[in-house]
C-alpha positions as CSV (number, residue, x, y, z in Angstrom):
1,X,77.0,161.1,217.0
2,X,73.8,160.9,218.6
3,X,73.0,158.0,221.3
4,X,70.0,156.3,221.6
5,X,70.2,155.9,225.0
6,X,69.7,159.5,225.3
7,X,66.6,161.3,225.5
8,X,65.8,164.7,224.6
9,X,63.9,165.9,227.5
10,X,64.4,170.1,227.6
11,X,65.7,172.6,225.5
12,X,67.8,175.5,227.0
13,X,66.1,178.8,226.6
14,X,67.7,182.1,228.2
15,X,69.5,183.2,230.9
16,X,67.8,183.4,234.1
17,X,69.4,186.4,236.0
18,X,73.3,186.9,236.5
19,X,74.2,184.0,238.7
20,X,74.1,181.0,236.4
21,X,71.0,179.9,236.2
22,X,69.0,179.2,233.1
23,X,65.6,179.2,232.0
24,X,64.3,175.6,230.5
25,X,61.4,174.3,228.0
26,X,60.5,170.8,229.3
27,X,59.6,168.6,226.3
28,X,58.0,166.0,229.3
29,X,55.0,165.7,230.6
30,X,55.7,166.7,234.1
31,X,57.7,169.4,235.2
32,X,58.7,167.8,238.2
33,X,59.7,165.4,236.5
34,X,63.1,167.3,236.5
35,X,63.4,167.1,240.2
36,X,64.3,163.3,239.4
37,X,67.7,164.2,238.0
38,X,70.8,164.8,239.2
39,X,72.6,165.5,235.4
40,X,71.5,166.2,232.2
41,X,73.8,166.1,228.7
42,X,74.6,168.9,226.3
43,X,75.2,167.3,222.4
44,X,78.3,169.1,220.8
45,X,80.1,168.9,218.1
46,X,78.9,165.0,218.1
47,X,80.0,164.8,222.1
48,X,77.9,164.2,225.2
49,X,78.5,166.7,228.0
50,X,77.5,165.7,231.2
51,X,76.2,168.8,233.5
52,X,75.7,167.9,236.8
53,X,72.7,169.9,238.7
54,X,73.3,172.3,241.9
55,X,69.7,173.4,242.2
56,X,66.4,173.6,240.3
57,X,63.5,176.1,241.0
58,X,59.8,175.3,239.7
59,X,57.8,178.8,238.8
60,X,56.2,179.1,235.7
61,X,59.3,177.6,233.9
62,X,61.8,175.6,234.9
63,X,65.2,177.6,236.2
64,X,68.2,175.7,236.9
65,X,71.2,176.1,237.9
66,X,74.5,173.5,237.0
67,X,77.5,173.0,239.7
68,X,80.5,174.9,238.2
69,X,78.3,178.1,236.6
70,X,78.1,180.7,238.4
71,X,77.8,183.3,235.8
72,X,76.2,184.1,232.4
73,X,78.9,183.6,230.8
74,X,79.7,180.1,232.0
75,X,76.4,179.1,230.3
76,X,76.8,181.2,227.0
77,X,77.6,177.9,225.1
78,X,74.4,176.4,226.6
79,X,71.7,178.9,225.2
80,X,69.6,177.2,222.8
81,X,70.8,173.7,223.5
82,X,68.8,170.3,223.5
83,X,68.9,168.7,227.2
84,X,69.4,164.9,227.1
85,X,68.7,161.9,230.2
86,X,69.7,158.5,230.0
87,X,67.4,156.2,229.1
88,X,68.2,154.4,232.6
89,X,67.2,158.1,234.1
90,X,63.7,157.2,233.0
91,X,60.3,155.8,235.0
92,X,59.8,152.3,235.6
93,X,56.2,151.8,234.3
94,X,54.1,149.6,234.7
95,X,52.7,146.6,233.1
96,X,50.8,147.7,229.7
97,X,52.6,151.2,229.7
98,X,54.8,152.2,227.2
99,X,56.9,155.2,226.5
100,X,56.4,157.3,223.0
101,X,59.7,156.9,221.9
102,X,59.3,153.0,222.0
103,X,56.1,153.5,220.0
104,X,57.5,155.2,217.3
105,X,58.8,153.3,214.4
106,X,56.6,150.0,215.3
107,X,54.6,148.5,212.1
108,X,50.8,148.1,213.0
109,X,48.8,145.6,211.9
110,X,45.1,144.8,211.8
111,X,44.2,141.7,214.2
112,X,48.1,140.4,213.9
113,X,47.1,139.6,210.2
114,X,47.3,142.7,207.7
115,X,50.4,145.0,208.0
116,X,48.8,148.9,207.5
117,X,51.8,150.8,208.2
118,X,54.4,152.3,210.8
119,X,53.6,154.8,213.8
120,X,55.8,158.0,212.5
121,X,54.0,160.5,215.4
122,X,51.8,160.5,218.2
123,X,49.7,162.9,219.1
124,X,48.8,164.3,222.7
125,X,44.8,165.5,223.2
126,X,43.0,166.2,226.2
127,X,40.9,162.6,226.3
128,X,43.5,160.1,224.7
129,X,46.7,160.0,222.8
130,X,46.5,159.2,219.2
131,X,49.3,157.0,217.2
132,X,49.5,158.4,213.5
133,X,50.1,155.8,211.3
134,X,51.8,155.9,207.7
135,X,50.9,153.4,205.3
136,X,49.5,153.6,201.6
137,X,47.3,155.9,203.5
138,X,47.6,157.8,206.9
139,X,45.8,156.7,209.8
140,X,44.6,157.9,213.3
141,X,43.9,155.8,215.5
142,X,43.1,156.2,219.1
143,X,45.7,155.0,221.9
144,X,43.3,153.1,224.4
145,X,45.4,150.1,225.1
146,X,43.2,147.1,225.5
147,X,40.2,148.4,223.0
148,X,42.0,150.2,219.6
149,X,45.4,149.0,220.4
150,X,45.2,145.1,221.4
151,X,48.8,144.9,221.9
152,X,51.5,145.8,221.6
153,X,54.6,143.6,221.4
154,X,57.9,145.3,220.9
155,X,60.2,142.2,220.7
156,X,58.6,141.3,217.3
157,X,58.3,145.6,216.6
158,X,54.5,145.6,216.0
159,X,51.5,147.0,217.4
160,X,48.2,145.1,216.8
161,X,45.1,147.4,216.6
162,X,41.4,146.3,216.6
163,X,40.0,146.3,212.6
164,X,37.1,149.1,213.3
165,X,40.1,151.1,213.9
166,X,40.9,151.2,210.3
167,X,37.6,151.0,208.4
């Protein structure tokens, strides 16, 4: 069954060559990002397996290479799998900075009064991010943390946006 403390963070793409390594899709931001881990985790058949990292090259795409694969066929199982991190793998951040999966599923409100609905996406553009919000309607509304979005407050699960937000 799935964890919550894991984070999908890559999906396994293709062979890379004949010794072992394999090409990656980074779902982060950064793709040295990657260079951070030491182990990632496969989901099968409901079960974490841990895959300890011998080497990772940055090109174009991300190739690594796992200690005990030395082959194509060692990784066979792996093509086309989801690549998971601990949530304790993860940046610190700093104060007033939030991860996306900690956004999603937060009700927003309008000036910690009115209750519009719950963040079910966010989208990534070149200026800002934007949280998508499902209520009786759908809204958009612009991730600038300290103008649209107030605050945000996830021991009580909300996120408190600024009312021109949702005229």
């Amino acid at each position: 069954m799935p964890d919550s403390k894991k984070i999908l963070i890559a999906k396994i793409q293709a062979h890379q060559g004949l010794k072992g390594w394999l090409k990656i899709y980074s779902y982060s931001e950064s793709m040295q990002k990657f260079s951070n881990y030491d182990y990632f985790f496969v989901l099968n058949e409901n079960t974490y397996t841990k895959l300890d990292v011998d080497d990772i090259i940055f090109d174009k795409s991300i190739k690594i290479k796992f200690k005990n694969s030395s082959s194509r066929e060692d990784n066979n199982k792996f093509i086309g799998e989801n690549l998971y991190i601990e949530s304790s793998q993860l940046d610190s951040l700093k104060e007033g900075q939030f991860y996306w999966k900690d956004l999603i599923g937060l009700d927003v409100y309008i000036d910690n009064e009115q209750k519009i609905g719950t963040v079910s996406d966010i989208i990534e553009t070149g200026a800002n991010d934007v949280l998508v919000v499902k209520g009786d309607k759908d809204y958009l509304v612009p991730y600038i943390y300290g103008e649209s979005v107030k605050e945000i407050c996830l021991d009580s699960q909300k996120i408190i946006i600024d009312k021109i937000y949702y005229e």
